[in-house]
N, C-alpha and C positions, 0 to 999 in steps of 0.2 A: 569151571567144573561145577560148582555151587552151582549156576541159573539151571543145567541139564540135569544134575543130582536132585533138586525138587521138582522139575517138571515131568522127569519119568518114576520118582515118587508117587507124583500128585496121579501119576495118569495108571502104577499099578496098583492104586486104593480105590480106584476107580472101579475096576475090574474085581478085587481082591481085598474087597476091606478086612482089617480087623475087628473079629468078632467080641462081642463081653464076655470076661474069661481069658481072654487069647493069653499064653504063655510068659510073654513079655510083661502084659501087666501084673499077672498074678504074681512073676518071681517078684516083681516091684512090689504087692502090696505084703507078700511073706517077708523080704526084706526090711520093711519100713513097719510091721508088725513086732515081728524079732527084735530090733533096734527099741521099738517101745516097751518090748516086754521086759526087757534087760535093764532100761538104762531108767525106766521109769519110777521114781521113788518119791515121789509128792512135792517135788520143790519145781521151783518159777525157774531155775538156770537146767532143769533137766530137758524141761521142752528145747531151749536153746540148743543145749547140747544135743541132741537125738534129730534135731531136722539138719544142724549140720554134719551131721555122722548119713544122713542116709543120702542129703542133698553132696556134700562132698565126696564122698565114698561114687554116689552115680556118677558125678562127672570127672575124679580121678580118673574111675575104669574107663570111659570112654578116651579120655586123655591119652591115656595108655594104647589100647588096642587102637586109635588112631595113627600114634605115632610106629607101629609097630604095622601096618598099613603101608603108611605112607615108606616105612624104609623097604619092603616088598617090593610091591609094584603102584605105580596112579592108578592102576585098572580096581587093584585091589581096595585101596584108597575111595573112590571113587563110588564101588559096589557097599559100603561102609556107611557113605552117607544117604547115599537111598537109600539101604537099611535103616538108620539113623531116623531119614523123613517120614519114609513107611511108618514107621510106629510113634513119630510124635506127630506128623501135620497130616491132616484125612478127613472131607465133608464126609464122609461115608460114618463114623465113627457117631454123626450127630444127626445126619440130615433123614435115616430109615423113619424116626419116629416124628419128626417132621413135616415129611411127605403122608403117612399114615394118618396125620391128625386134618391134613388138608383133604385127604379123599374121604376122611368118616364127615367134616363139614361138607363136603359137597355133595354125601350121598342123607345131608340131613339127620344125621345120626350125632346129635351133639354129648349124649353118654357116653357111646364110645369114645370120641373126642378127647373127653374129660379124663377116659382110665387110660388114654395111652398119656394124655398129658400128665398124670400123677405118678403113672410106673415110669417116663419119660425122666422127671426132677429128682425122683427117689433114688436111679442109679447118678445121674449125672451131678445134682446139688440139692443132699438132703436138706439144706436149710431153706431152700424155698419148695417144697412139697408140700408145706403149711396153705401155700399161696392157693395155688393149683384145688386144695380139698375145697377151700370156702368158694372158689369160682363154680358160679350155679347161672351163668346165662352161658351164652355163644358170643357175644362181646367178652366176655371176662375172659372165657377162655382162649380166644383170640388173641388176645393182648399178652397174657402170658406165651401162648407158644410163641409169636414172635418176638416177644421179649428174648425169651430163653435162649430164641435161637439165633438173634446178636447177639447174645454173651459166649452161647455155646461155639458161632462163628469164632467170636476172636480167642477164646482160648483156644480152640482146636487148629486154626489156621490160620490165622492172622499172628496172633502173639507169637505162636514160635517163630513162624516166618522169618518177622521181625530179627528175630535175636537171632536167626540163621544169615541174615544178611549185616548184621551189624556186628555181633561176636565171632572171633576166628573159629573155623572147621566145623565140628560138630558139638560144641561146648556151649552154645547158645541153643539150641530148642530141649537138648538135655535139660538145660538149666531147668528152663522154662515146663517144660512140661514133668517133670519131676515135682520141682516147687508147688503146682496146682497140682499133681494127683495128690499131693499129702496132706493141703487144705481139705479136698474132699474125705481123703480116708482118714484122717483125725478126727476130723465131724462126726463123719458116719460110726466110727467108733465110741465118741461120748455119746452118741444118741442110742445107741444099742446097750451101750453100759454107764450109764451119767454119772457123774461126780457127785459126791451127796452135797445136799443143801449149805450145809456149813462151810465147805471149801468151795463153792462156787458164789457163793454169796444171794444166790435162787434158788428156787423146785425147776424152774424153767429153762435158765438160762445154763446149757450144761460144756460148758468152753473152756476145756482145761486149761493148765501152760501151753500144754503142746499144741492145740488145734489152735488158742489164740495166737502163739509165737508165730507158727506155721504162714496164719492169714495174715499177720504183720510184714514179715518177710516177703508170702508174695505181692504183696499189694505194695513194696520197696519196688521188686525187679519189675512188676506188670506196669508202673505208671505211665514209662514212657510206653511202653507197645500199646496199650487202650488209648491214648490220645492221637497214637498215630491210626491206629481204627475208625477214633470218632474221625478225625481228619479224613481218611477215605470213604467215607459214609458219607459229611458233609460237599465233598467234591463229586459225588458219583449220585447225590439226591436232590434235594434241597436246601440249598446252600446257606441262604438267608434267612430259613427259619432253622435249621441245625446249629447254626455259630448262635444265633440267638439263644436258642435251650440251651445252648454251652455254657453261655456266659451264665445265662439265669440259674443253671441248677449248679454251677461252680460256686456264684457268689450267695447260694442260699444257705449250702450244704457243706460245703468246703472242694478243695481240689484232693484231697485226696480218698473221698468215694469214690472209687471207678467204675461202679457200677449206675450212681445216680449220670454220671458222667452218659455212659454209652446210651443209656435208658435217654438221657432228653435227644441226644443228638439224632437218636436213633427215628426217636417221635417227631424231631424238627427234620430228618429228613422225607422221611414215610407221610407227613401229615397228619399223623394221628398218633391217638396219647398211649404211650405204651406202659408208663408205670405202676405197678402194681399199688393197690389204696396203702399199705402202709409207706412206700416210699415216697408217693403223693404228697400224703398227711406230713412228712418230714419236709421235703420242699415248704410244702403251707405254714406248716408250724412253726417254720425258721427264722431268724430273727429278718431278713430280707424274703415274705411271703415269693415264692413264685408259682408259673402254670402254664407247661407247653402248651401252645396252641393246636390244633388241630381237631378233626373228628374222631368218634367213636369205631372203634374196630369192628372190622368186620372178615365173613369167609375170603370175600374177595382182596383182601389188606393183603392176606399171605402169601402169594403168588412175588407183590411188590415186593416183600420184606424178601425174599429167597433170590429177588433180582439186584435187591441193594447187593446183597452180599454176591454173587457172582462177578457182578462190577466194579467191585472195590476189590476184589481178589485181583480181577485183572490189571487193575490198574497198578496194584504193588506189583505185581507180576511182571509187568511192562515197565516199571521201574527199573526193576530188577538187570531184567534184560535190558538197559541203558547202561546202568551200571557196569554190567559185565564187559560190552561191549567197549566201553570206553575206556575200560583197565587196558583191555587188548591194546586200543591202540594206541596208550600212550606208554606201549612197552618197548 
């Protein structure tokens, strides 16, 4: 049931994406606002408590109306978890602004480029919209969208995937895509109202308990789904220079940045350097110097990067469907 509950997911987001705003999210970000506004009282165990209150609380209810599904009817059961896929797993949800920043390079228009690429990070991950303002050529900006748009691939449809295929029912892309909207909307909310200097220990740096907990936490449940990303990305590109950046930016940086992580594998599959200068500088500056190999980015880069990921989708996909298949027949 699983392999057909995300394939005619996958095929009505196709048709039918969810828009910014859409219903679903918004009750998510009132919810997971309310839970802050309440529970919020300037201590380091409040952030704990509050991401497990909105992170347990979503995947209780699902629990719940699953099982309450499942004792109905499978049909029921079944419409449940497309519903479920629909509003966690969806290239549509990533790929509008994407496509937009590929047709403003191709009609030579690198401004525009730039404002979709800014308004692009600002909704999806305030903390790199910093990157996006200082990129001032058509390589910089290059390298960012494709960057963005493996991270934004595997958190939008790769990672839940994952946790759809390895956690029972619909309790795995819940998980999953709950835990990362609250990264973003904790961000996005010290960045709109910052922690004053004294309690954050910066002017700059404005990361409460709660968005720091938050990021700690996802980047617990994301470790294994990002590696299995790089892993599909390495299989589906260039293989021998992907495990290479693996190795290099793991043993520079550490293993658990998952982001320096996707970023080399990314570049050692693509051919070309997709890191952004400060994650760069970090590799460099690290006590084992490193430095993906490949070329400078370019309009025609993005076309490859939009095929890695179609590729690598397929191939979990076709996993997947192994998978299924072979439960069958050892029933």
């Amino acid at each position: 049931m699983g392999f057909f509950a995300l394939v005619l997911a996958l095929l009505i987001e196709q048709s039918r994406p969810l828009r910014p705003g859409n219903r679903v999210h918004s009750a998510f970000a009132g919810f997971a606002a309310m839970v802050r506004r309440n529970l919020d009282g300037g201590e380091r165990r409040h952030g704990a408590i509050g991401w497990a209150v909105v992170v347990g609380g979503s995947v209780a209810a699902v629990m719940l109306v699953e099982s309450i599904a499942r004792a109905i009817h499978p049909l029921v059961l079944f419409a449940l978890h497309v519903f479920v896929l629909y509003c966690t797993v969806g290239f549509r949800q990533f790929s509008q602004a994407f496509t937009e920043i590929r047709i403003a390079l191709a009609a030579d228009d690198a401004e525009g480029a730039r404002r979709v690429l800014s308004g692009w990070l600002r909704g999806e991950d305030p903390a790199e919209e910093a990157f996006a303002d200082r990129e001032t050529t058509v390589a910089g900006t290059c390298r960012q969208a494709i960057a963005h748009a493996l991270l934004a691939a595997h958190r939008h449809v790769l990672g839940p995937l994952f946790c759809y295929i390895v956690l029972p029912g619909a309790l795995g892309p819940v998980l999953y895509r709950v835990a990362e909207m609250l990264v973003r909307h904790w961000q996005r909310r010290d960045r709109e109202a910052p922690a004053p200097a004294a309690e954050t220990g910066s002017a700059e740096v404005a990361a409460t308990p709660w968005a720091a907990f938050a990021t700690r936490a996802f980047a617990v449940i994301d470790w294994i789904p990002v590696r299995l990303t790089a892993a599909g990305f390495a299989i589906v590109g260039n293989f021998e220079d992907a495990v290479y950046c693996w190795r290099g930016a793991s043993a520079a940086v550490g293993h658990w940045d998952s982001r320096s992580v996707l970023m080399a594998v990314g570049s050692g599959a693509l051919g070309v350097r997709l890191a952004d200068p400060a994650l760069a500088q970090r590799w460099a500056g690290s006590a084992r110097p490193f430095e993906c190999p490949g070329g400078e980015t370019q309009p025609a880069s993005l076309p490859g990067a939009a095929g890695l990921v179609w590729r690598s989708l397929l191939l979990w996909i076709g996993l997947f469907a192994l998978i299924t298949v072979s439960a069958w027949m050892g029933r």
